[in-house]
N, C-alpha and C positions, 0 to 999 in steps of 0.2 A: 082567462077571465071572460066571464061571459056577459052578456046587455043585461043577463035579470039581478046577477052577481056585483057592477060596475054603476053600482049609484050614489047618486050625491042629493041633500035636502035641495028641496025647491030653494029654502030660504037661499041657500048659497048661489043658488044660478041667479035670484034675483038678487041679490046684494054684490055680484059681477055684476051687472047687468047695469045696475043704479049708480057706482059707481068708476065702472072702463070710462066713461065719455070723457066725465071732469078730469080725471087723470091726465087720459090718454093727450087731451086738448090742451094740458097745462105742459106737459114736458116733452110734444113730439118732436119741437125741432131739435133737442138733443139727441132721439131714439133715430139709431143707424138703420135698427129694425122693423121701423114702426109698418111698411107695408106685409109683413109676415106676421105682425100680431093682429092684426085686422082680419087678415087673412084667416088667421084660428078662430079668432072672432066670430066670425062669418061661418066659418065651417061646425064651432061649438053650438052654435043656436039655430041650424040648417035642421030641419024635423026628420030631413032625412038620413041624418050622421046618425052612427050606430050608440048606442048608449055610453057603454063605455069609452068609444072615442070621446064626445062629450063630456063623458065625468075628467079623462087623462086632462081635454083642452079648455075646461072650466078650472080646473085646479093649477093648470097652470098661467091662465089669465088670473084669476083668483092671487095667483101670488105677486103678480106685478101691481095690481090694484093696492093691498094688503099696503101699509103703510109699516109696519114690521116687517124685515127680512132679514137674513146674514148680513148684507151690505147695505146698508143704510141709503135709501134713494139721490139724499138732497146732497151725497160727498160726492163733487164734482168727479169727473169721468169714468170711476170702478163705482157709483152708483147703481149704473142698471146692468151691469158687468151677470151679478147671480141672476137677472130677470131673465135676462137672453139667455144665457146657456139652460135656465130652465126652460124657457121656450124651444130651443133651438132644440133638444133634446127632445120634448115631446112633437114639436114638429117632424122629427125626423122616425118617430116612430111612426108617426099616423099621416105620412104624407102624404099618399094616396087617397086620404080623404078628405086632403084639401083640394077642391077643385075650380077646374079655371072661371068658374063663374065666382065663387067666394073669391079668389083674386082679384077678378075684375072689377069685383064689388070693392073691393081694399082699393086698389089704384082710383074708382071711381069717388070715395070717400077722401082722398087725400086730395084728387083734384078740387073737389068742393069745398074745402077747408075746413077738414074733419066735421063736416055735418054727416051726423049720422041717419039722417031720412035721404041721402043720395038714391 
């Protein structure tokens, strides 16, 4: 796949975008993962990540946002059970293009209590 081949509508980057914070602020203390989806976060909206990295790490932020999925959010503990493994999967493809500054940006957002202008 290539950057020209590996796109996604603006609208969808913004409509992650509009919606990751509220989420993410509403449920993190249950998310085990929440410093690796910040982390994609970070790496998804970096200008410098390759296009298609972005489209892979928008769609799958995109599905944790999504109020529809396989496993329904609000059923306590297999709630975010499909979100991670969709993550951790695309993480695990593109990891290399997570870098330790988009980390350090995730730890530095967790320390500030999910404010996202850290």
């Amino acid at each position: 796949m290539t950057d020209e081949t590996a796109s996604f509508k603006p609208e969808d980057e913004q409509r992650v975008q509009r919606t990751f914070w509220p989420k993410l602020r509403k449920v993190a203390v249950s998310l085990p993962f929440v410093e690796d989806l910040l982390a994609a976060y970070y790496c998804a909206f970096d200008r410098g990540t390759p296009r298609h990295v972005q489209a892979a790490l928008v769609g799958a932020i995109g599905y944790f946002v999504l109020p529809f999925d396989v496993i329904p959010d609000m059923l306590p503990i297999l709630g975010f059970t499909d979100d991670a493994a969709m993550l951790a999967g695309v993480i695990r493809l593109f990891a290399a293009h997570i870098t330790p500054a988009h980390r350090d940006a995730a730890r530095r957002t967790i320390g500030s209590g999910l404010n996202e202008e850290s």
